[in-house]
PyMOL CGO cylinders between C-alpha atoms (Angstrom):
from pymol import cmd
from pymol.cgo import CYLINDER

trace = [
    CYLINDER, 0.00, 0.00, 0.00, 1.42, 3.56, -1.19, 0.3, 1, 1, 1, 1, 1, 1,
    CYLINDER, 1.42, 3.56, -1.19, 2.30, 5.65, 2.29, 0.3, 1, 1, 1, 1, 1, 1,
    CYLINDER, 2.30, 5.65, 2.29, 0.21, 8.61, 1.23, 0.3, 1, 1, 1, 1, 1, 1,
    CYLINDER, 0.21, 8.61, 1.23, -2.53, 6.38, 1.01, 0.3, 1, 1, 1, 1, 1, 1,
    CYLINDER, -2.53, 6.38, 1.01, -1.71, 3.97, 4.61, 0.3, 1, 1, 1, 1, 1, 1,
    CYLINDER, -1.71, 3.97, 4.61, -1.36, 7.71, 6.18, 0.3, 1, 1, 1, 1, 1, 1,
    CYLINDER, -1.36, 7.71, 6.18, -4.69, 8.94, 5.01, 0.3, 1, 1, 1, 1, 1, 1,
    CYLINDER, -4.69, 8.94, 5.01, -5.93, 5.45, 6.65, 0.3, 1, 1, 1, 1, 1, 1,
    CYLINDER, -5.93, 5.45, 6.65, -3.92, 5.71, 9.73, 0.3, 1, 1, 1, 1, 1, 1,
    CYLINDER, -3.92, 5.71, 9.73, -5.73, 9.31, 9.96, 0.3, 1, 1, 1, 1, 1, 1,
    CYLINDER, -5.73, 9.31, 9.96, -9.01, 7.87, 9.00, 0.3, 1, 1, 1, 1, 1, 1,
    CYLINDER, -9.01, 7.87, 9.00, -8.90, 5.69, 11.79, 0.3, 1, 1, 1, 1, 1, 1,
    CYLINDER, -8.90, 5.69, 11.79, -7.67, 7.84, 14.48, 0.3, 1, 1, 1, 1, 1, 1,
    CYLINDER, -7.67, 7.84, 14.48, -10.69, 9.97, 13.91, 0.3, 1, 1, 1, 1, 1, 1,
    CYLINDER, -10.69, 9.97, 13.91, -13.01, 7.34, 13.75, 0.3, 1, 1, 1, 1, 1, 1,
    CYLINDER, -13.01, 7.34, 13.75, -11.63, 5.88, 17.18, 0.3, 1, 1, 1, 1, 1, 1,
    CYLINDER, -11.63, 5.88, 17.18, -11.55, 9.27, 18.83, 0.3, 1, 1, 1, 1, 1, 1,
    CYLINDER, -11.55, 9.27, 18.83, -15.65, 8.97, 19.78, 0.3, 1, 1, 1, 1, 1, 1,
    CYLINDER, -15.65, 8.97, 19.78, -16.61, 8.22, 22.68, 0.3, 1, 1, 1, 1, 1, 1,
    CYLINDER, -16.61, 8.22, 22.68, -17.88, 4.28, 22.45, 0.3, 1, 1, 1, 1, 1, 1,
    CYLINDER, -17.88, 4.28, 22.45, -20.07, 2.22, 24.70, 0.3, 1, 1, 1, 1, 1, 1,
    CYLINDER, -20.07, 2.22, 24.70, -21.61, -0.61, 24.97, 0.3, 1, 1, 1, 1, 1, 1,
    CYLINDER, -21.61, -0.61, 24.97, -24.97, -1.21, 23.08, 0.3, 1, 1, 1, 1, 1, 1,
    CYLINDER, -24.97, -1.21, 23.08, -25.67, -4.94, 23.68, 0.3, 1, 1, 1, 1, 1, 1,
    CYLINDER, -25.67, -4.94, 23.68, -25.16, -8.60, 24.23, 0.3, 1, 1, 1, 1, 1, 1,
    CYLINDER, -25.16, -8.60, 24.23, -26.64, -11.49, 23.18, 0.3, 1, 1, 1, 1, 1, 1,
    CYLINDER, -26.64, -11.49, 23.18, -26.82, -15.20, 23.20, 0.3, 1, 1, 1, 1, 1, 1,
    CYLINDER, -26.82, -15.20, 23.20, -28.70, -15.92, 20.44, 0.3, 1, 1, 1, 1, 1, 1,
    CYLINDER, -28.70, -15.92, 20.44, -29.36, -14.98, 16.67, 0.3, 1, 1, 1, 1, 1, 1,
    CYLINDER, -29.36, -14.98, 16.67, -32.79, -13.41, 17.88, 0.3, 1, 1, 1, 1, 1, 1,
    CYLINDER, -32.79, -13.41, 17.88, -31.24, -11.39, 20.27, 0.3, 1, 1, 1, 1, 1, 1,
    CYLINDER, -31.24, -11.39, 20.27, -29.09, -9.58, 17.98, 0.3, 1, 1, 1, 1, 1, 1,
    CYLINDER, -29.09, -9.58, 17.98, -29.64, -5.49, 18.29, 0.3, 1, 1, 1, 1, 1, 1,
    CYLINDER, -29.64, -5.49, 18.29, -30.82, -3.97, 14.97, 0.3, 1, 1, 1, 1, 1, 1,
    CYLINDER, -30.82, -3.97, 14.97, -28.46, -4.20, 11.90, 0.3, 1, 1, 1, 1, 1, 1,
    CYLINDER, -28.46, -4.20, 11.90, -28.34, -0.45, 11.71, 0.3, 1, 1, 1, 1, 1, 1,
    CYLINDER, -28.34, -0.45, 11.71, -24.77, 0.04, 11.25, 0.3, 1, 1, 1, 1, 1, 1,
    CYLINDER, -24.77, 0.04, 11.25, -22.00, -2.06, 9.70, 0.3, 1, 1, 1, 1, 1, 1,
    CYLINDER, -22.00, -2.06, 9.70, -20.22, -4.63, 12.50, 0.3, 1, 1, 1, 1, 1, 1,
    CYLINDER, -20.22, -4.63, 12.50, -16.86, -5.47, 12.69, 0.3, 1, 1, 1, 1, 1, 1,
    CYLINDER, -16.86, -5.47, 12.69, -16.25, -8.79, 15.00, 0.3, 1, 1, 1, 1, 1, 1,
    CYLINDER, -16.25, -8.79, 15.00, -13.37, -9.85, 16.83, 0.3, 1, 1, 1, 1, 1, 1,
    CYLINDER, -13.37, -9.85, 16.83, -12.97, -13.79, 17.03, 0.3, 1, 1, 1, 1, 1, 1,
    CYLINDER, -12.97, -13.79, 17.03, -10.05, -15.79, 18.36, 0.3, 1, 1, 1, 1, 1, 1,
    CYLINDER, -10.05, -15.79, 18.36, -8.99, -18.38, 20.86, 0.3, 1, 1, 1, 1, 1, 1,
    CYLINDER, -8.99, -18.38, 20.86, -10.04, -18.24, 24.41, 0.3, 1, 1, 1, 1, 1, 1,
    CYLINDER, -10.04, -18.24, 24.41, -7.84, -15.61, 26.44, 0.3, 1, 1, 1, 1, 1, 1,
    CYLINDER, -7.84, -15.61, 26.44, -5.99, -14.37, 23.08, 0.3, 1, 1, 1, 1, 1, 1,
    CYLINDER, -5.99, -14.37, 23.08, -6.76, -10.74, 23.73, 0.3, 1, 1, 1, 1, 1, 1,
    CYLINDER, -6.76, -10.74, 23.73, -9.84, -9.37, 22.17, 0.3, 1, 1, 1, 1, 1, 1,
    CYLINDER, -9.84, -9.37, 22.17, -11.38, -7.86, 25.18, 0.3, 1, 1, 1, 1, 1, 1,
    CYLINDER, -11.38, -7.86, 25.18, -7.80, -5.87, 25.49, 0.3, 1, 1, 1, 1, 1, 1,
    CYLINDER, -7.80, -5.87, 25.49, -7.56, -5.42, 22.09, 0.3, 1, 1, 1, 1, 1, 1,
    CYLINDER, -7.56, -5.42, 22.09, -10.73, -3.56, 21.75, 0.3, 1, 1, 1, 1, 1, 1,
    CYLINDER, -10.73, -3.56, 21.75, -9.65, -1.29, 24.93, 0.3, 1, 1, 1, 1, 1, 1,
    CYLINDER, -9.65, -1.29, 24.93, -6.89, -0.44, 23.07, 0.3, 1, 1, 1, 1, 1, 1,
    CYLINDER, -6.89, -0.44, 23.07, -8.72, 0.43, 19.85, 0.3, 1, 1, 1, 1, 1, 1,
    CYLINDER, -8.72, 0.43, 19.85, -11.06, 2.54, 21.47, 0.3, 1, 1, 1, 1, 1, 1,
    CYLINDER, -11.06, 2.54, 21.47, -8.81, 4.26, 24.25, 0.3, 1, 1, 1, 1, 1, 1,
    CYLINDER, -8.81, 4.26, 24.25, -11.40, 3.01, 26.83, 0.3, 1, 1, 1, 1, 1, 1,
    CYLINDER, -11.40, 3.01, 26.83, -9.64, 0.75, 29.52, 0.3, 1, 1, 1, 1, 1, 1,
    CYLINDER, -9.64, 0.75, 29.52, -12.58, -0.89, 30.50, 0.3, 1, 1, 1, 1, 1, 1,
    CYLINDER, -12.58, -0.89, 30.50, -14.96, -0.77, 27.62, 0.3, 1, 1, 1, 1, 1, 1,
    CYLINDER, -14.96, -0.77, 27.62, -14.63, -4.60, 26.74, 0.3, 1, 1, 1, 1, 1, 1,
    CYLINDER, -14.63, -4.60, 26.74, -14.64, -6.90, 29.92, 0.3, 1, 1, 1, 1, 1, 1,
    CYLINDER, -14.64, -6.90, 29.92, -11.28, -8.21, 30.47, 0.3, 1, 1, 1, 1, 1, 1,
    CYLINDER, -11.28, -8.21, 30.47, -10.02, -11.44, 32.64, 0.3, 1, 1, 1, 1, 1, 1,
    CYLINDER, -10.02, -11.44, 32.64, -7.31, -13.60, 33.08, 0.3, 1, 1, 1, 1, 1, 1,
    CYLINDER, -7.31, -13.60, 33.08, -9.44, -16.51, 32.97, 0.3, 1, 1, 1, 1, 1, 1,
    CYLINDER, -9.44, -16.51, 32.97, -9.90, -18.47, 29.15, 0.3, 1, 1, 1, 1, 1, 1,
    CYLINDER, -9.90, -18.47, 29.15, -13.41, -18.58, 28.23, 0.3, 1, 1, 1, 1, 1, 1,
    CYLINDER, -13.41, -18.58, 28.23, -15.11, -16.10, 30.59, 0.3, 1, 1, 1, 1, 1, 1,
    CYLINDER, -15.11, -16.10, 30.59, -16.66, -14.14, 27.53, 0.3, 1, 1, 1, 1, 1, 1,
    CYLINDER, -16.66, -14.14, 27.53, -19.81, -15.97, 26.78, 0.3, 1, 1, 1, 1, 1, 1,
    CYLINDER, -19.81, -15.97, 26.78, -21.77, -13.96, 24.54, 0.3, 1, 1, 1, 1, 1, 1,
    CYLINDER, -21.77, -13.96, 24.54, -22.01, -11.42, 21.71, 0.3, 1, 1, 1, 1, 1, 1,
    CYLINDER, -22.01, -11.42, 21.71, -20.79, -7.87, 22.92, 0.3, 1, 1, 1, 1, 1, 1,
    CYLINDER, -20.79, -7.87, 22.92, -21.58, -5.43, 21.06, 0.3, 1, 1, 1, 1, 1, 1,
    CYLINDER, -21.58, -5.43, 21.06, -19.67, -1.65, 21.32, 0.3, 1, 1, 1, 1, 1, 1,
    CYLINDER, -19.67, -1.65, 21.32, -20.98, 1.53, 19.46, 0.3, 1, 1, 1, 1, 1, 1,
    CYLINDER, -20.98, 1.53, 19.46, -19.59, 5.20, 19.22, 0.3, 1, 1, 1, 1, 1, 1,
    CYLINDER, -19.59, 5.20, 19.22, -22.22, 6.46, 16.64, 0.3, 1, 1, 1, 1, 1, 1,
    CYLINDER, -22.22, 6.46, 16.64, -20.00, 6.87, 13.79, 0.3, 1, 1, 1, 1, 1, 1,
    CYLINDER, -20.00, 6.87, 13.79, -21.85, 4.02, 11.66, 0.3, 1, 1, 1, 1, 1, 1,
    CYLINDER, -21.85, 4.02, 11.66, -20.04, 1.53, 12.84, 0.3, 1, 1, 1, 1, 1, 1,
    CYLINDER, -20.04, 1.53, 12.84, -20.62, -1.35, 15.66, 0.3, 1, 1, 1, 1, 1, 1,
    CYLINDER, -20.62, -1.35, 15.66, -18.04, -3.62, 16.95, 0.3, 1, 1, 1, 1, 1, 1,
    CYLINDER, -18.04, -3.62, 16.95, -18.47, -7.04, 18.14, 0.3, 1, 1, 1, 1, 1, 1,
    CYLINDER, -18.47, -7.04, 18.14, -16.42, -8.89, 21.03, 0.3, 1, 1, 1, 1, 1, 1,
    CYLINDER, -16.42, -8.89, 21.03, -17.04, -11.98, 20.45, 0.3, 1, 1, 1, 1, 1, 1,
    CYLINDER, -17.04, -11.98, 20.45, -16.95, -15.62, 23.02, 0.3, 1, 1, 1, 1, 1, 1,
    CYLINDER, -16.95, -15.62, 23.02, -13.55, -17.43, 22.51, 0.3, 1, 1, 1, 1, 1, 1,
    CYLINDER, -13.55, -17.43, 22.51, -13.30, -21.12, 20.84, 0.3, 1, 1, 1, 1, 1, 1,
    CYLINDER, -13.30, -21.12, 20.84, -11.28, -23.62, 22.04, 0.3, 1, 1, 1, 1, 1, 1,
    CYLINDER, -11.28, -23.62, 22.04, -11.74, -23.90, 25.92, 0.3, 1, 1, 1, 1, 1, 1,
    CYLINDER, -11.74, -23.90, 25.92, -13.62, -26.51, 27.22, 0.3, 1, 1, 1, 1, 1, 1,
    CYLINDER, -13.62, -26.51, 27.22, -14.14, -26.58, 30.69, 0.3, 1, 1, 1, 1, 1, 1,
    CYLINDER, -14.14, -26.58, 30.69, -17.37, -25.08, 30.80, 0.3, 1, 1, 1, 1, 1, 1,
    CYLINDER, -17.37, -25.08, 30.80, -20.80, -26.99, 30.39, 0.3, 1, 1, 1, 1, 1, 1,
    CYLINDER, -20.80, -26.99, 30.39, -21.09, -28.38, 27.44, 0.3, 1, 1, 1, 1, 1, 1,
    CYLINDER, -21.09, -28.38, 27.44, -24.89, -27.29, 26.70, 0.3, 1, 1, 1, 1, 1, 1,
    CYLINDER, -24.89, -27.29, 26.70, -23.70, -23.80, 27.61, 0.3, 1, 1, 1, 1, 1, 1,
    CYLINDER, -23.70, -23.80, 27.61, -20.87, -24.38, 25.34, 0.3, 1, 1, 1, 1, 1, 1,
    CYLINDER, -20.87, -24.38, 25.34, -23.12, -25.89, 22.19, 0.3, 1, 1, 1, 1, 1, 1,
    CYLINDER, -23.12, -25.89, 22.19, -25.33, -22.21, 23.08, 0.3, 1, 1, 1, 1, 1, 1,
    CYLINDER, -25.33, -22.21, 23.08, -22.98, -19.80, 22.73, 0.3, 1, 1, 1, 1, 1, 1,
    CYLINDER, -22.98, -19.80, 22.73, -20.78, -21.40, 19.86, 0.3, 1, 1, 1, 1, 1, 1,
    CYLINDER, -20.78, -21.40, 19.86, -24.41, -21.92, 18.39, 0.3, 1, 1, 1, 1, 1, 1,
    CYLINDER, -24.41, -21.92, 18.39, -24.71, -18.05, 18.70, 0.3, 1, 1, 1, 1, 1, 1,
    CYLINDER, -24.71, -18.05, 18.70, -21.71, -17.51, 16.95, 0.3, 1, 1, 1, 1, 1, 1,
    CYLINDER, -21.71, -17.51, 16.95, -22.18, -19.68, 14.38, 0.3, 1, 1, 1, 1, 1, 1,
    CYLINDER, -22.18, -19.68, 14.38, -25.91, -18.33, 13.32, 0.3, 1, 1, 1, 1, 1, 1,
    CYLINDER, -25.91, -18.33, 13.32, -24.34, -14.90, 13.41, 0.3, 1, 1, 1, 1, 1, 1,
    CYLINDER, -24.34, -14.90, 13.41, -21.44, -15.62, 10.91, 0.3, 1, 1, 1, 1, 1, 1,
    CYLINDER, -21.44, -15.62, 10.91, -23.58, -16.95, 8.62, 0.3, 1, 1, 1, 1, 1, 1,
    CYLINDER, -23.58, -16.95, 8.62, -27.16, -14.86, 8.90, 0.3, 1, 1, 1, 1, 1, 1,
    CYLINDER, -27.16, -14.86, 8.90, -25.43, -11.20, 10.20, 0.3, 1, 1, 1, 1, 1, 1,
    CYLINDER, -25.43, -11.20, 10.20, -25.80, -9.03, 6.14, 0.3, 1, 1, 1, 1, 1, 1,
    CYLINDER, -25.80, -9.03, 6.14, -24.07, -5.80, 7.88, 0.3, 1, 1, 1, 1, 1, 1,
    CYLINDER, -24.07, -5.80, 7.88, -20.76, -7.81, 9.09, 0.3, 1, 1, 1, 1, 1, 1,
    CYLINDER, -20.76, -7.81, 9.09, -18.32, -6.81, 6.65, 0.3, 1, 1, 1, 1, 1, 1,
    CYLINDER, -18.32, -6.81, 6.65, -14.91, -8.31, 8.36, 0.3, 1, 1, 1, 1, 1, 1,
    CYLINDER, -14.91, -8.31, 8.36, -13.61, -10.58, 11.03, 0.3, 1, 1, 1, 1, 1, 1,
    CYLINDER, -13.61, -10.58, 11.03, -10.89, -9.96, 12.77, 0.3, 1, 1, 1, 1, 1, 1,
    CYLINDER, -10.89, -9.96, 12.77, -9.28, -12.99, 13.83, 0.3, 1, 1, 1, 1, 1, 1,
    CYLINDER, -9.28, -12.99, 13.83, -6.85, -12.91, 16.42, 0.3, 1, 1, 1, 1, 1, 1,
    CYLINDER, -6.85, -12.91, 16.42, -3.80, -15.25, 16.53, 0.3, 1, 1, 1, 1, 1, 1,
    CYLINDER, -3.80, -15.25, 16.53, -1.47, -14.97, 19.56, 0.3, 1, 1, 1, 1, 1, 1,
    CYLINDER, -1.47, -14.97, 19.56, 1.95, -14.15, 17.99, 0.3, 1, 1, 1, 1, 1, 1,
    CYLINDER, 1.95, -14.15, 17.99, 3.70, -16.60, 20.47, 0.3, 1, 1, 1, 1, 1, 1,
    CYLINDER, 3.70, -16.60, 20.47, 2.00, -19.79, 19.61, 0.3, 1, 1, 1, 1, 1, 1,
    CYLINDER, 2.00, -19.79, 19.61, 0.85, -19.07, 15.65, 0.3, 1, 1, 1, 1, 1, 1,
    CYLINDER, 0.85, -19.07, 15.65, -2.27, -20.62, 14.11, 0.3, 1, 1, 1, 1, 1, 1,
    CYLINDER, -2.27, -20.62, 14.11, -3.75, -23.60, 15.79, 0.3, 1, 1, 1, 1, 1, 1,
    CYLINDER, -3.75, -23.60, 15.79, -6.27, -26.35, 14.85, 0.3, 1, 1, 1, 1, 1, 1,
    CYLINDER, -6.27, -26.35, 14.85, -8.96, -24.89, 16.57, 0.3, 1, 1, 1, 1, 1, 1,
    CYLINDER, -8.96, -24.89, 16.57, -8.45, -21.39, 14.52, 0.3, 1, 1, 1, 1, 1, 1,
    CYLINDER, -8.45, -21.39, 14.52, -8.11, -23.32, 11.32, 0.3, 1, 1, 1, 1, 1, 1,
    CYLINDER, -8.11, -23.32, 11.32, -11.36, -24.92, 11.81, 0.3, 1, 1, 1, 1, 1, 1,
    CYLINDER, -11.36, -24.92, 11.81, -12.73, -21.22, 12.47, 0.3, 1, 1, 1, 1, 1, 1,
    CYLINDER, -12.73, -21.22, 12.47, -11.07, -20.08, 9.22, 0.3, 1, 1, 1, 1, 1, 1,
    CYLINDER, -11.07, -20.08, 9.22, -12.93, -22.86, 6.86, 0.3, 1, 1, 1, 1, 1, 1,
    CYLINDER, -12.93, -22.86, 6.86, -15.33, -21.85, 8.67, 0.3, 1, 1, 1, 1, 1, 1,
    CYLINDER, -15.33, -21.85, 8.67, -15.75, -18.29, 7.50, 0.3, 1, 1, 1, 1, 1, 1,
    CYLINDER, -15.75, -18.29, 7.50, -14.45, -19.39, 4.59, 0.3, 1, 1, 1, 1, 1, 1,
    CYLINDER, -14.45, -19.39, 4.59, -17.39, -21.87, 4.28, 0.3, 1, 1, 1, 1, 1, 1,
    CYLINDER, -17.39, -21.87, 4.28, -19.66, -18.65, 5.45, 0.3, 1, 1, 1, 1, 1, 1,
    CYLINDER, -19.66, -18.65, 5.45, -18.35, -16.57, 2.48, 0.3, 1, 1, 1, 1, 1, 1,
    CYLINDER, -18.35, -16.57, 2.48, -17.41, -13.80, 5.52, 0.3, 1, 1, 1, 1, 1, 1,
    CYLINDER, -17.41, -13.80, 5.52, -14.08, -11.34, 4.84, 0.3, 1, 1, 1, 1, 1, 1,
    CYLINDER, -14.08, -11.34, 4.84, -11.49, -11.91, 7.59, 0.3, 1, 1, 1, 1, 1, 1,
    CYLINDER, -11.49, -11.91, 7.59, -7.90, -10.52, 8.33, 0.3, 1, 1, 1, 1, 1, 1,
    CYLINDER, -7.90, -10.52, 8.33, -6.07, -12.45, 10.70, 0.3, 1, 1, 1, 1, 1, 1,
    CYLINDER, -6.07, -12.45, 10.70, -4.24, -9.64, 13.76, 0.3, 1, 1, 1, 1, 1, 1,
    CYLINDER, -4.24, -9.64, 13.76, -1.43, -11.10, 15.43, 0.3, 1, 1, 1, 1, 1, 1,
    CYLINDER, -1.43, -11.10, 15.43, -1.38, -10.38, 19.42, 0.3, 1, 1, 1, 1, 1, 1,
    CYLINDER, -1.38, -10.38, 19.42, 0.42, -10.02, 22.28, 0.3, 1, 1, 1, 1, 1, 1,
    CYLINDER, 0.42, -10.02, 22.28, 3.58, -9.04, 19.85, 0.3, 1, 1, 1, 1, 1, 1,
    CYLINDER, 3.58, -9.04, 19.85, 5.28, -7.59, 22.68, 0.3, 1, 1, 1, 1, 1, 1,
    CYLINDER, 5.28, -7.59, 22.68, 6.24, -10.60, 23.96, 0.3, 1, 1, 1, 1, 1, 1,
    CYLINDER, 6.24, -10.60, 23.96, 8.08, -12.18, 20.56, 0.3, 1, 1, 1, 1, 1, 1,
    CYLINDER, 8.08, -12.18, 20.56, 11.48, -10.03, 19.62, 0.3, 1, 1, 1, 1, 1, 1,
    CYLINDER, 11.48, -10.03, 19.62, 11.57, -8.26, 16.19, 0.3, 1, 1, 1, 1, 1, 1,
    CYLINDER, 11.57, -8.26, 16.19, 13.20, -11.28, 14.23, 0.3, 1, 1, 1, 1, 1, 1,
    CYLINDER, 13.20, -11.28, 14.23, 10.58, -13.48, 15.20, 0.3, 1, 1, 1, 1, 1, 1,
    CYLINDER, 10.58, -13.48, 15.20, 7.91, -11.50, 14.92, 0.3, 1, 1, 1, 1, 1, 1,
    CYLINDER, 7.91, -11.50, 14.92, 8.50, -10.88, 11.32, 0.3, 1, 1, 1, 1, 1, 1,
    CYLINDER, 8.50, -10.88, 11.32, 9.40, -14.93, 10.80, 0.3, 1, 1, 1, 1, 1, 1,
    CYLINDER, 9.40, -14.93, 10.80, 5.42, -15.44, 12.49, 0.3, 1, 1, 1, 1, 1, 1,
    CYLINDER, 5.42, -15.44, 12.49, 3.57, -12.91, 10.55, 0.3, 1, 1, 1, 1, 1, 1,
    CYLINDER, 3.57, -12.91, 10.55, 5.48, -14.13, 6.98, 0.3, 1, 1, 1, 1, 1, 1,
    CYLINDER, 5.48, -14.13, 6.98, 4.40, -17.62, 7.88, 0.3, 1, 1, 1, 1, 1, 1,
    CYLINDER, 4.40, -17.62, 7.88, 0.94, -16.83, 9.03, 0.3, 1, 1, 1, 1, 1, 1,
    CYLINDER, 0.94, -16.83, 9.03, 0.66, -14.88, 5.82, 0.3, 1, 1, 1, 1, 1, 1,
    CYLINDER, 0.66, -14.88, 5.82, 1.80, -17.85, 3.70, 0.3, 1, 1, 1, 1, 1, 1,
    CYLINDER, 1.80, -17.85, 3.70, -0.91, -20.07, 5.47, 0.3, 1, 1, 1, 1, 1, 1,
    CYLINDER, -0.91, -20.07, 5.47, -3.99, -17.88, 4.71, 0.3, 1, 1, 1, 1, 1, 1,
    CYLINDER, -3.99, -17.88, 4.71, -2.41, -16.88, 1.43, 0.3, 1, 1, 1, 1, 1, 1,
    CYLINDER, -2.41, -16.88, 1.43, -4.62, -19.28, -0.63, 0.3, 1, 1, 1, 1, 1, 1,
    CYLINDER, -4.62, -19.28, -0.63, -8.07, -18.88, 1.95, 0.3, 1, 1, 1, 1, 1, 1,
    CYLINDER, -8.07, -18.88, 1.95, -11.01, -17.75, -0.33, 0.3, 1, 1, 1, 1, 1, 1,
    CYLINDER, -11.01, -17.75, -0.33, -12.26, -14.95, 2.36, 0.3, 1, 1, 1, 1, 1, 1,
    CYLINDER, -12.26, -14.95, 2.36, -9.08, -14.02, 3.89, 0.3, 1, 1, 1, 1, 1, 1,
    CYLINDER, -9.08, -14.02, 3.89, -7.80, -10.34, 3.71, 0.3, 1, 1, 1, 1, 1, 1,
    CYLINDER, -7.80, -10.34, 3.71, -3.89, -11.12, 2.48, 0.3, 1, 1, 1, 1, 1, 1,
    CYLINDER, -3.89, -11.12, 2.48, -2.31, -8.28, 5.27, 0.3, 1, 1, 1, 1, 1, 1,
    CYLINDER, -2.31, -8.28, 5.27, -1.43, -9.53, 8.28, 0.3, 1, 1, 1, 1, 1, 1,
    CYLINDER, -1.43, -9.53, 8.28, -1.77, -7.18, 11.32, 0.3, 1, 1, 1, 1, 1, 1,
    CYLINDER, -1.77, -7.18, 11.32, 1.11, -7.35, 13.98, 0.3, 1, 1, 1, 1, 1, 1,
    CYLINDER, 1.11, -7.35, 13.98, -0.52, -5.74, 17.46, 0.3, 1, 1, 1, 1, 1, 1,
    CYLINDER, -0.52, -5.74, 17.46, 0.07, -5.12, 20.88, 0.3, 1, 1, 1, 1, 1, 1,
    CYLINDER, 0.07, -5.12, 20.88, -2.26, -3.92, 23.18, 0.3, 1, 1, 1, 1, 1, 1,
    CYLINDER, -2.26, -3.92, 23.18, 0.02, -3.11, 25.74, 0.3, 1, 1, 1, 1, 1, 1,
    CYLINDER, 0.02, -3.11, 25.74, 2.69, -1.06, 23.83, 0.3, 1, 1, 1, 1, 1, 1,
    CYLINDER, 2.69, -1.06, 23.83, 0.53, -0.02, 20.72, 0.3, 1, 1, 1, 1, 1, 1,
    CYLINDER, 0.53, -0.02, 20.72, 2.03, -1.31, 17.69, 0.3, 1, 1, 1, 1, 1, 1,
    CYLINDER, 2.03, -1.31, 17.69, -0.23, -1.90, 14.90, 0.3, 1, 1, 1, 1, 1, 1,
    CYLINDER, -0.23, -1.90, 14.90, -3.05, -0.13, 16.53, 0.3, 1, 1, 1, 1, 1, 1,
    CYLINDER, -3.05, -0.13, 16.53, -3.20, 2.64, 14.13, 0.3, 1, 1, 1, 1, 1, 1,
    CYLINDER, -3.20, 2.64, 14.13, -2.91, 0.23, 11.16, 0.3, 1, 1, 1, 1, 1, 1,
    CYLINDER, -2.91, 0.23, 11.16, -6.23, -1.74, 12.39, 0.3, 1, 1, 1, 1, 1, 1,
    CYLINDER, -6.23, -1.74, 12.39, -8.24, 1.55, 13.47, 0.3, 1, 1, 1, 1, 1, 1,
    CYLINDER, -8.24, 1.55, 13.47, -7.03, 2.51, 9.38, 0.3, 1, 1, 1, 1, 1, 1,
    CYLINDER, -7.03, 2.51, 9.38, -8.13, -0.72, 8.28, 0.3, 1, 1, 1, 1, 1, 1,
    CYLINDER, -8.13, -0.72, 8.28, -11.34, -0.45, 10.14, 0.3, 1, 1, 1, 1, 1, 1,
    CYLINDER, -11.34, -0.45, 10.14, -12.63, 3.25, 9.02, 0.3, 1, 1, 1, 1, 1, 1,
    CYLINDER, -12.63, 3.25, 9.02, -11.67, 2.07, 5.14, 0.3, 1, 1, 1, 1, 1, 1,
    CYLINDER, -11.67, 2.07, 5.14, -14.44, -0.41, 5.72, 0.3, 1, 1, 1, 1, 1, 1,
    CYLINDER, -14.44, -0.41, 5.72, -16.28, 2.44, 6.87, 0.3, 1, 1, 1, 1, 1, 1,
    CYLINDER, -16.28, 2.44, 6.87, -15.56, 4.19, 4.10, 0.3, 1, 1, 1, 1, 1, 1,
    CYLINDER, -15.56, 4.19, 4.10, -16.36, 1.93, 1.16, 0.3, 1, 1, 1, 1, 1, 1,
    CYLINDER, -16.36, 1.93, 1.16, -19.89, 1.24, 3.19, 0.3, 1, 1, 1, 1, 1, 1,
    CYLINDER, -19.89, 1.24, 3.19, -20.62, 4.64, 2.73, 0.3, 1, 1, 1, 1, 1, 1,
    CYLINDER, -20.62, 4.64, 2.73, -19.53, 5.44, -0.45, 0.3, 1, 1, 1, 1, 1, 1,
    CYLINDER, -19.53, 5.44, -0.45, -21.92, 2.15, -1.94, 0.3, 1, 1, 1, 1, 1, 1,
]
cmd.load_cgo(trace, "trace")
């Protein structure tokens, strides 16, 4: 991407994440889905990867998104709004099993109906943890979406912890392995919640969704 156009994007998206959000909603079912008013963005990933921080970080609210230490403790669809035409959605982690498994079957079931029945989502952003790369369990979410026809860019997280080299050696590689995905956005997004990096990249990638919405 030319710089004068990633810096019109980076701008784009500081703007757009300068509102004031809140939260709107949740839900644990396809009927209890707010109105499709504005386009969604959702945030998927394995149990305790970061999206709850993530979002914080997006939005410059430190508690905005409900954060714990503890995998799986986000059970439903969050949504977060800052009246700018755009909704974001925190969504329950895969791949932790200790809970119930009939609560388990409910919210993935949520999820699931959502991907596939939601007309406003435009993207999923799927978070990888930068220290451990792609798993099973988000490969099976990718065919997934894939399967769902749904846009998704995988964001690396937690990139903090990895040193420079290996950072770059993780995002070529998780690159490569979506490279040939039917839905999947080709740019890889390196983040950290916790220093910043790549946060002005996603909040550019996010308002040019924005953007093209409005301009159809």
């Amino acid at each position: 991407m030319a710089e004068p156009v990633a810096a019109a994007r980076r701008e784009a998206g500081r703007v757009l994440f300068a509102r004031p959000w809140r939260f709107i909603a949740a839900a644990t079912a396809f009927v209890g889905l707010p109105a499709a008013d504005n386009i969604e963005v959702a945030f998927a990933g394995r149990s305790n990867v970061g999206k709850s921080s993530l979002i914080n970080a997006l939005t410059g609210q430190g508690a905005l998104a409900r954060t714990s230490n503890t995998p799986g403790r986000t059970r439903q669809l969050n949504f977060f709004g800052a009246d700018a035409g755009l909704t974001i959605v925190d969504m329950p982690g895969y791949g932790y099993a200790r809970a119930a498994k009939k609560e388990a079957a409910s919210w993935q079931r949520a999820v699931f109906d959502y991907f596939a029945g939601r007309a406003n989502l435009r993207r999923v952003y799927v978070l990888v943890d930068a220290r451990r790369g792609l798993k099973p369990n988000d490969l099976a979410a990718l065919d997934l979406l894939d399967k769902a026809a749904v846009s998704y860019q995988i964001v690396m997280t937690k990139c903090d912890k990895l040193k420079p080299e290996a950072l770059e050696q993780t995002t070529a590689a998780t690159a490569r392995a979506v490279a040939r995905r039917p839905a999947a956005h080709p740019m890889v997004v390196a983040t950290s919640a916790v220093t910043g990096l790549g946060l002005d990249t996603l909040r550019g990638e996010i308002a040019a969704l924005v953007g093209a919405s409005a301009a159809a």
